[in-house]
LUMSE-53680 format. One record per residue (C-alpha): z, x, y; residue in one letter; residue number from 1. Coordinates in steps of 0.5 Angstrom, whole numbers, plus 2048, in hexadecimal, padded with zeros to 3 digits. Layout:
<recs>
+-----+-----+-----+---+-----+
!   w !   u !   v ! r !   k !
+-----+-----+-----+---+-----+
!   Z !   X !   Y ! A ! NUM !
...
+-----+-----+-----+---+-----+
</recs>
This chain:
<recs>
+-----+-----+-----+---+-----+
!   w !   u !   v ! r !   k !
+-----+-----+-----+---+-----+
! 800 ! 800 ! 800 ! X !   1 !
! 7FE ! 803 ! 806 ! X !   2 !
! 803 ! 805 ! 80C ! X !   3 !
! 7FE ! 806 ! 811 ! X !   4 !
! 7FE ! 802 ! 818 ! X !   5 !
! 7F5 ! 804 ! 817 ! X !   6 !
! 7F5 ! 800 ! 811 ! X !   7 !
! 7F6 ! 7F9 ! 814 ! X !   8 !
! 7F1 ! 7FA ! 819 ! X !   9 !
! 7EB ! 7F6 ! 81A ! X !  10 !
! 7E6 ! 7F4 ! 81F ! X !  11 !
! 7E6 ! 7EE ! 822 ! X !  12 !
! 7E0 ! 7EA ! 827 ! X !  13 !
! 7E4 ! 7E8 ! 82E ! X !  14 !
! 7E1 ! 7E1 ! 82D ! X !  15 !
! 7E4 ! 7DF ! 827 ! X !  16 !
! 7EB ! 7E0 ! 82A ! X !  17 !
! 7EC ! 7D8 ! 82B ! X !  18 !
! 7EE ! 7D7 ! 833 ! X !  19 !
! 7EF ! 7D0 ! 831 ! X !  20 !
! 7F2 ! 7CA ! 82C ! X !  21 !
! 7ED ! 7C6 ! 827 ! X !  22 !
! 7EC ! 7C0 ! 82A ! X !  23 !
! 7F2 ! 7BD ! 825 ! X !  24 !
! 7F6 ! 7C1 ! 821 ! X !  25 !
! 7F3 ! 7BF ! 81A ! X !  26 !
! 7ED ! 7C2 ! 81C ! X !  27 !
! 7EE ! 7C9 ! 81A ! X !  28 !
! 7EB ! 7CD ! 815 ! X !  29 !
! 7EE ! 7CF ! 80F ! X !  30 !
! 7EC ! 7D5 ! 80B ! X !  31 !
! 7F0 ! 7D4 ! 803 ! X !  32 !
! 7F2 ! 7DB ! 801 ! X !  33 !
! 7F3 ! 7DB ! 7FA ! X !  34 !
! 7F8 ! 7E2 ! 7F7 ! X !  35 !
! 7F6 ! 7E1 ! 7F0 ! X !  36 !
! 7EF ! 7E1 ! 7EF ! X !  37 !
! 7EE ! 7E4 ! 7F6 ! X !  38 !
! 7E9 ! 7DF ! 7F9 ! X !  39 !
! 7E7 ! 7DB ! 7FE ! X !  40 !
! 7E6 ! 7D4 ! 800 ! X !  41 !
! 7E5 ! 7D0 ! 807 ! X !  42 !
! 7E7 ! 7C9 ! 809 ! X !  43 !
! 7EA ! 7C6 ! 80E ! X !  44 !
! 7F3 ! 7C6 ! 810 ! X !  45 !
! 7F3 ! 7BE ! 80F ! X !  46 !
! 7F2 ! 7C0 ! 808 ! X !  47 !
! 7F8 ! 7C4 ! 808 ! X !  48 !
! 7FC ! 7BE ! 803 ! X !  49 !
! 7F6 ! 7BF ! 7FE ! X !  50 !
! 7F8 ! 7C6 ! 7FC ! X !  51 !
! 800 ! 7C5 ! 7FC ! X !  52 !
! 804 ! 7C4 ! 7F5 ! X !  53 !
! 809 ! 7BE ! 7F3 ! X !  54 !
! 810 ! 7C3 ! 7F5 ! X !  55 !
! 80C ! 7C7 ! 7FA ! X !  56 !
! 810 ! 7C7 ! 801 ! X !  57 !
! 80E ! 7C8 ! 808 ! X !  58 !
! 813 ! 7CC ! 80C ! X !  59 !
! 811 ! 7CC ! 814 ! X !  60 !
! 813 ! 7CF ! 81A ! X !  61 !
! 816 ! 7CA ! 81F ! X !  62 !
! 816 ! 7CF ! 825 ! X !  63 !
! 816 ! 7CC ! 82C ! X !  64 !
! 811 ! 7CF ! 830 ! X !  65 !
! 815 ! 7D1 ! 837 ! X !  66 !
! 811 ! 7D0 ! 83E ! X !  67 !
! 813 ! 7D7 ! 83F ! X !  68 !
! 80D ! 7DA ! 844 ! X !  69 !
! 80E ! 7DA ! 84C ! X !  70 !
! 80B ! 7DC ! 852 ! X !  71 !
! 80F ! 7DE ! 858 ! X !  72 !
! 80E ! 7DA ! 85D ! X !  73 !
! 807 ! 7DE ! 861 ! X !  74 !
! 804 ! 7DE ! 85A ! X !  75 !
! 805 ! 7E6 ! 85A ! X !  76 !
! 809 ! 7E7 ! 854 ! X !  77 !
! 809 ! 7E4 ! 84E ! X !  78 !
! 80F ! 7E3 ! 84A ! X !  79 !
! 811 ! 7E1 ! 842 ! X !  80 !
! 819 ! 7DE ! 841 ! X !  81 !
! 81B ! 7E1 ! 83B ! X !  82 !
! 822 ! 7E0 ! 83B ! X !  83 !
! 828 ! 7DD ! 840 ! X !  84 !
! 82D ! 7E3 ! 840 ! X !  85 !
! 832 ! 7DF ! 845 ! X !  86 !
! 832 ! 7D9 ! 84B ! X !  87 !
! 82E ! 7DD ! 84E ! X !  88 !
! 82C ! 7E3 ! 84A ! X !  89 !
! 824 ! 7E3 ! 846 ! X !  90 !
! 821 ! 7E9 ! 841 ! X !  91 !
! 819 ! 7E8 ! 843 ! X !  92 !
! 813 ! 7EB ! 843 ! X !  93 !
! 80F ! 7EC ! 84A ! X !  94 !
! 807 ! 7EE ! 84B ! X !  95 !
! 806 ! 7F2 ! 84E ! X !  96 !
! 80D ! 7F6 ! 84C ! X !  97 !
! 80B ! 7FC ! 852 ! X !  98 !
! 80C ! 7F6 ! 857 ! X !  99 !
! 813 ! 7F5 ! 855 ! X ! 100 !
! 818 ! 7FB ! 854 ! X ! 101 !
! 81F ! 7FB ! 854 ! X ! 102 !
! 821 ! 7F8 ! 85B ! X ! 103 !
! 81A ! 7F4 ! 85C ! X ! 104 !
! 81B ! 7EC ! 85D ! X ! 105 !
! 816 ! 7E6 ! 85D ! X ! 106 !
! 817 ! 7DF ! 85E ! X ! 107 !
! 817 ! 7D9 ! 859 ! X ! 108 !
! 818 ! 7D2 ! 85C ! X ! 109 !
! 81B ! 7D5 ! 862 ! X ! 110 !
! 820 ! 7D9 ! 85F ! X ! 111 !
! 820 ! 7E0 ! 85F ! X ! 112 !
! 81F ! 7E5 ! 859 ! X ! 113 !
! 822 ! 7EB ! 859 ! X ! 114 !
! 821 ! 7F1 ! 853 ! X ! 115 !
! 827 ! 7F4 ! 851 ! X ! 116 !
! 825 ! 7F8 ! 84A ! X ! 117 !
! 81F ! 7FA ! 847 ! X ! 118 !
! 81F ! 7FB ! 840 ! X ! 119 !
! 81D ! 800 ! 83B ! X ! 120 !
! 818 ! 7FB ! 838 ! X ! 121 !
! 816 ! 7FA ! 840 ! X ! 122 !
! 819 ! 7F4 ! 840 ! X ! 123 !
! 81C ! 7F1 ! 847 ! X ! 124 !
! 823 ! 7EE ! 848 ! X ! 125 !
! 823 ! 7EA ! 84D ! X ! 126 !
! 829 ! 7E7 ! 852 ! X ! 127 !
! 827 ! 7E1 ! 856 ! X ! 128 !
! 82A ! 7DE ! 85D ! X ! 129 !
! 82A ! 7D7 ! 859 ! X ! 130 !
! 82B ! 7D3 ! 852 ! X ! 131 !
! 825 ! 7D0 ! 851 ! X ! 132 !
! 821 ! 7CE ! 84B ! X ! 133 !
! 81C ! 7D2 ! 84A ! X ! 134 !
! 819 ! 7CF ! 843 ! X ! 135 !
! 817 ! 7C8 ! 847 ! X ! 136 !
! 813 ! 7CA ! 84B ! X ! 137 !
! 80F ! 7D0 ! 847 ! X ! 138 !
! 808 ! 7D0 ! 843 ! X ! 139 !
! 808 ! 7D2 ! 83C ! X ! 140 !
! 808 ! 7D9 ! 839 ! X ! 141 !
! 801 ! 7DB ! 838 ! X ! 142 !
! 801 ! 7E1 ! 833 ! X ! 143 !
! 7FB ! 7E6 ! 837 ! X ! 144 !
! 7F5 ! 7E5 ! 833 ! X ! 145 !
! 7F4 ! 7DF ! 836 ! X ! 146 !
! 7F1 ! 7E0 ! 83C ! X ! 147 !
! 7F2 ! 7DA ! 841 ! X ! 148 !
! 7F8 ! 7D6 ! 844 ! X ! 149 !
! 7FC ! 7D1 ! 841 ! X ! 150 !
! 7FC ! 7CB ! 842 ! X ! 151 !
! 7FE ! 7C3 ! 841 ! X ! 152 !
! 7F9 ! 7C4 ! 83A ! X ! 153 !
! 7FF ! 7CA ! 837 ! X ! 154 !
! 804 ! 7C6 ! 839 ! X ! 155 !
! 803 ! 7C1 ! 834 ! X ! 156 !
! 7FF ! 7C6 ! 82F ! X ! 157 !
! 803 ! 7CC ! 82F ! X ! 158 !
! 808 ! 7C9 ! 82C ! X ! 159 !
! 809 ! 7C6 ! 825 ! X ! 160 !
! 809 ! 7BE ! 824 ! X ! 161 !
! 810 ! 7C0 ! 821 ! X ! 162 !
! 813 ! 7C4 ! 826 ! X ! 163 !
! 81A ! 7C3 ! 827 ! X ! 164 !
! 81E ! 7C9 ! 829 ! X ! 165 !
! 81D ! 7CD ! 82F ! X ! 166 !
! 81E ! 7D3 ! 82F ! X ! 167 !
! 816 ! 7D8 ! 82D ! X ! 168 !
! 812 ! 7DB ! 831 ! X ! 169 !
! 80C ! 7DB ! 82D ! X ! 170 !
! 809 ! 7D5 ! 829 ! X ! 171 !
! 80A ! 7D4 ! 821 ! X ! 172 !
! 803 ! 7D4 ! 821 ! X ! 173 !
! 801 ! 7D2 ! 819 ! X ! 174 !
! 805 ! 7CC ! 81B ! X ! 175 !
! 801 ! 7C9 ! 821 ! X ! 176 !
! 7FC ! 7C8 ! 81C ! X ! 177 !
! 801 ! 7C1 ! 819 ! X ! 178 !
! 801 ! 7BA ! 81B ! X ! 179 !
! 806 ! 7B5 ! 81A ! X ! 180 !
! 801 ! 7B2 ! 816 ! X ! 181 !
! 800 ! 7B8 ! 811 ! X ! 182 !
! 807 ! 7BA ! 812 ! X ! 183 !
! 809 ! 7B3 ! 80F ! X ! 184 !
! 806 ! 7B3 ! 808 ! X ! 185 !
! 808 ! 7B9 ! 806 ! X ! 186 !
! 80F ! 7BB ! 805 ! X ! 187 !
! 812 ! 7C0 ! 80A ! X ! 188 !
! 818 ! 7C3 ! 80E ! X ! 189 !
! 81A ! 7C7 ! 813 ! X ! 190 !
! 81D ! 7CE ! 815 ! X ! 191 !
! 81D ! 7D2 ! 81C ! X ! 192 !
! 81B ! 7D8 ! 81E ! X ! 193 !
! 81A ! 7DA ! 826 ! X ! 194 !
! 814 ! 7DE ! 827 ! X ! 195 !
! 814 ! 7E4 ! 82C ! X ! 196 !
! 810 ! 7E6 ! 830 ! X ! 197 !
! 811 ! 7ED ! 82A ! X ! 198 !
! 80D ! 7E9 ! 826 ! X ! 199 !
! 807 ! 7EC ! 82B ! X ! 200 !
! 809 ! 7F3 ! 82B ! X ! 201 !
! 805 ! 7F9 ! 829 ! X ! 202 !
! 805 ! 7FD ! 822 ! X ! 203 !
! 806 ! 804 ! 825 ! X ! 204 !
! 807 ! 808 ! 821 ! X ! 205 !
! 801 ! 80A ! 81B ! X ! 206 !
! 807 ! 80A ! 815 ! X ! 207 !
! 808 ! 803 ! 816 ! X ! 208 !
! 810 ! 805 ! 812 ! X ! 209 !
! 811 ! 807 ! 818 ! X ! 210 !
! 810 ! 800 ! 81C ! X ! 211 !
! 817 ! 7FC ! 81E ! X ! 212 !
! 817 ! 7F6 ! 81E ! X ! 213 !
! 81A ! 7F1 ! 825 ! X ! 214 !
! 81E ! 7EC ! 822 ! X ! 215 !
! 81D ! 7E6 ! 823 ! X ! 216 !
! 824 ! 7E0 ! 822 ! X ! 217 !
! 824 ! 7DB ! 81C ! X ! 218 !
! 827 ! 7D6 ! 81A ! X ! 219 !
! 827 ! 7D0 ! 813 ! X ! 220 !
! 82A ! 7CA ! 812 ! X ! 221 !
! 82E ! 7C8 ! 80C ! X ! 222 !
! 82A ! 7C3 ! 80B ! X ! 223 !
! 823 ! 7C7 ! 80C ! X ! 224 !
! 827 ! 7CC ! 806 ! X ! 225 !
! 828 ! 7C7 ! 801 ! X ! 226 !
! 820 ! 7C4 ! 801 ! X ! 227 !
! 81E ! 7CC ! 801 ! X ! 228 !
! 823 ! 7CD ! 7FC ! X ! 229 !
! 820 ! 7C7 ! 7F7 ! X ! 230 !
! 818 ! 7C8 ! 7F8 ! X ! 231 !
! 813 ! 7CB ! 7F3 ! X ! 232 !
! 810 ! 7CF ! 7F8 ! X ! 233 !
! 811 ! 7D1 ! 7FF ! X ! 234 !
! 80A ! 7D0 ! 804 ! X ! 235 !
! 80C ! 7D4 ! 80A ! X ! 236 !
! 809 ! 7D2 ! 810 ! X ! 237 !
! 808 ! 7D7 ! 814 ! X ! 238 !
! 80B ! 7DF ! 814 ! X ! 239 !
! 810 ! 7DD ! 818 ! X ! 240 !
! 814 ! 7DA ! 812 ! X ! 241 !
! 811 ! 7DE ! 80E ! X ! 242 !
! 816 ! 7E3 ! 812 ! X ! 243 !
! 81C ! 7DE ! 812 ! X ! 244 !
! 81B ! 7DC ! 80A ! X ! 245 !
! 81B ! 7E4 ! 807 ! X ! 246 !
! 821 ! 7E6 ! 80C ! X ! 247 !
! 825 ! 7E1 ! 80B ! X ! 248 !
! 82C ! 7E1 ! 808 ! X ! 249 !
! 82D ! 7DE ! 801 ! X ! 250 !
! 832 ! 7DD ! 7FC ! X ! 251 !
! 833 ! 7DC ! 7F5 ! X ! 252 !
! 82B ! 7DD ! 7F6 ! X ! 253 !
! 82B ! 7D7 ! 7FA ! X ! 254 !
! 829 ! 7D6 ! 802 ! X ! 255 !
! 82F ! 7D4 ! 806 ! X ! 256 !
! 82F ! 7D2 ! 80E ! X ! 257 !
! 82F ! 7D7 ! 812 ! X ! 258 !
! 82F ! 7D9 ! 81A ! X ! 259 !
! 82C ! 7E0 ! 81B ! X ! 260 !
! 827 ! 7E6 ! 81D ! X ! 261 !
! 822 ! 7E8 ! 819 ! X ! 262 !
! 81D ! 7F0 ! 81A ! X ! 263 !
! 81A ! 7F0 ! 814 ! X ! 264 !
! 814 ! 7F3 ! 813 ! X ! 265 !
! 80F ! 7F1 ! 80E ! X ! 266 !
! 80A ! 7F5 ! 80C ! X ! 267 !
! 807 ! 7F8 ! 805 ! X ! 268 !
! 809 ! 7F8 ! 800 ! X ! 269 !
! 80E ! 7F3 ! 801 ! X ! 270 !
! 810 ! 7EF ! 7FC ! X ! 271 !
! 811 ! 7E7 ! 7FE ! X ! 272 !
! 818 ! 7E4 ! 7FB ! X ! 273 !
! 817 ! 7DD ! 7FE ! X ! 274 !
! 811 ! 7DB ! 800 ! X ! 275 !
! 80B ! 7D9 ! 7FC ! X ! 276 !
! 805 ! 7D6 ! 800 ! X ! 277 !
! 804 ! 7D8 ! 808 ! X ! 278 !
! 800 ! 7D5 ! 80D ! X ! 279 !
! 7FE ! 7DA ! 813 ! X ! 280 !
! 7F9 ! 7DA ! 818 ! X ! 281 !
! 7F5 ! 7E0 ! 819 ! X ! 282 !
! 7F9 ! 7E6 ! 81C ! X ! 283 !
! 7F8 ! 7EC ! 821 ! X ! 284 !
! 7F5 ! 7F3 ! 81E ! X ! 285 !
! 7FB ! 7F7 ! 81D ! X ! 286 !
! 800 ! 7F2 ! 81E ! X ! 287 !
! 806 ! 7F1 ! 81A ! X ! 288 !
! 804 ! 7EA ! 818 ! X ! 289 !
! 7FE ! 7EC ! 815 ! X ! 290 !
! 802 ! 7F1 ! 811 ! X ! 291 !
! 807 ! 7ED ! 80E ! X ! 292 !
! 801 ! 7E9 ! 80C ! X ! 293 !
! 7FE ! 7EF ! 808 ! X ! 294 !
! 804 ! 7EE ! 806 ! X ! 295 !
! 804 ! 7E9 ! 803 ! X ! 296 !
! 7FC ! 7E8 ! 800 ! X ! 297 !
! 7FA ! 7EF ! 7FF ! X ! 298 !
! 7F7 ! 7F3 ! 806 ! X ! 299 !
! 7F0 ! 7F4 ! 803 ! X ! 300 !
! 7F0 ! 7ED ! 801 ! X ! 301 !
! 7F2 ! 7EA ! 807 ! X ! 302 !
! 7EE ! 7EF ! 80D ! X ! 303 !
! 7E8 ! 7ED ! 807 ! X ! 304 !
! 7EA ! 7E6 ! 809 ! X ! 305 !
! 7EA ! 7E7 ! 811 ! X ! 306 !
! 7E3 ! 7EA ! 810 ! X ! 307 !
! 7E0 ! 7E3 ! 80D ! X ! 308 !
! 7E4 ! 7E0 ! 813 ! X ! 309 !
! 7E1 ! 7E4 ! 818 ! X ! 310 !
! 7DB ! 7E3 ! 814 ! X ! 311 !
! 7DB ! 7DB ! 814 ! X ! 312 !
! 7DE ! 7DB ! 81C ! X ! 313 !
! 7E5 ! 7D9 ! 81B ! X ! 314 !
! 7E8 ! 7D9 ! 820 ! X ! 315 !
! 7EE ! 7DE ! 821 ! X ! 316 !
! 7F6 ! 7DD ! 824 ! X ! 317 !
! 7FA ! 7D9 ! 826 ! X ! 318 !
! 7F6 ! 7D3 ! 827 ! X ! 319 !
! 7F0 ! 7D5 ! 822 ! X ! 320 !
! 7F0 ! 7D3 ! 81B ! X ! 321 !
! 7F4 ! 7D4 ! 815 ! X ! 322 !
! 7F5 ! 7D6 ! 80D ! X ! 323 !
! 7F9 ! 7D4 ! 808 ! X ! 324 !
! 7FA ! 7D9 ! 803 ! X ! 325 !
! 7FC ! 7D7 ! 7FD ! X ! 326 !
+-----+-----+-----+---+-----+
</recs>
């Protein structure tokens, strides 16, 4: 199994990166990865039910989707909300960072924002002159390979039907994909996993051993445990689960409820202890999310299957197509 960062590259044309939605969220594609006898099948995601089993269980992300980007006032400095650290203080992210030093202040509905710290990861801690709700009136996150401003339309669609729990940065993707309608006919539950904005930094070093992961908070419920616990099979939607479901504590070989952080790292030749089936859409190159699904599906099959993708014009990311691999 290959450690090298070069190995899980591949080239991908800008205009299959989707900028927008489908027109209804069932409309995807969805490429069947079949493990076993390593071939290859193109349908549609409504057809997702067809290829579940009597026993299988889907396990999702319900994740809220926070309207964290901000603008100061004159337009001039852009803002993304990461966390509330008090009444008045805020850990963020600006654009242009050369723009806010140590010192430097800006307006955000009138009040005033002052940095005090920059962070070794270049994050900015924030005072502001005021306690105002910065999430209300906020835009959502939109990760920077689309390459437009958010809008009324990602307010309703970059967030899953079932979002219940505030607190992510970045869509649970794999899970914009459901309806209610779908959702219904087919049993499911629900874990929590707030995405980071961790989930779009780069691999930097060649030896992907030496990646550390950013942590990211979770929780399951012990309803939620118990349905896990009983089902056949587990179908994981999305790597976000994946990420909950392979560090979360057990005993007695049984998952418990549970609050906590999860850094685990998944890549070659990991081996998988809870999920059996994974829907995922298309990651990045060079990305921890398409080496956990190396992990998972073999890395020759899988980037033969991105090729096919590239080939068929899938389209790519968070608002493209999808897979189930099986």
């Amino acid at each position: 199994m290959s450690a090298l960062l070069s190995d899980y590259d591949y080239d991908l044309p800008r205009g299959l990166i989707a900028q927008r939605p489908a027109e209804r969220r069932d409309d995807s594609r969805m490429m069947l990865l079949h493990r076993d006898t390593k071939t290859i099948e193109h349908r549609q995601f409504h057809d997702l039910k067809t290829f579940l089993r009597p026993g299988d269980l889907l396990v999702l992300n319900d994740t809220q989707v926070l309207s964290a980007r901000r603008f100061s006032d004159d337009g001039v400095i852009e803002f993304l909300f990461l966390e509330r650290l008090g009444p008045l203080r805020w850990k963020c992210l600006v654009s242009p960072g050369r723009k806010m030093r140590v010192g430097a202040t800006a307006m955000i509905e009138g009040a005033a924002l002052c940095v005090e710290d920059i962070t070794a990861e270049g994050e900015r801690i924030v005072m502001l002159s005021e306690d105002i709700d910065l999430y209300s009136g906020g835009s959502m996150p939109l990760p920077p390979y689309i390459r437009r401003e958010s809008d009324a339309e990602d307010a309703a669609r970059y967030q899953t039907v079932f979002a219940h729990t505030p607190g992510a940065l970045a869509a649970p993707t794999a899970g914009l994909h459901f309806t209610p309608e779908i959702l219904s006919q087919i049993p499911h539950t629900f874990v929590t996993l707030h995405v980071g904005t961790g989930t779009f930094l780069p691999v930097r070093s060649e030896n992907i051993a030496e990646h550390r992961m950013h942590a990211e908070r979770f929780s399951i419920l012990a309803s939620a445990a118990g349905r896990i616990n009983d089902a056949e099979r587990i179908a994981s939607v999305g790597t976000t689960v994946v990420r909950v479901l392979e560090s979360a504590r057990r005993e007695n070989g049984k998952l418990i409820a549970q609050e906590g952080s999860t850094d685990i790292f998944i890549y070659p030749p990991y081996r998988f202890r809870a999920v059996d089936v994974l829907l995922t859409n298309f990651h990045l190159p060079r990305s921890t999310l398409l080496m956990l699904v190396s992990a998972f599906t073999g890395r020759e099959f899988l980037l033969r299957a991105y090729q096919q993708a590239i080939r068929e014009r899938y389209h790519f990311y968070s608002y493209g197509d999808c897979m189930l691999i099986l």
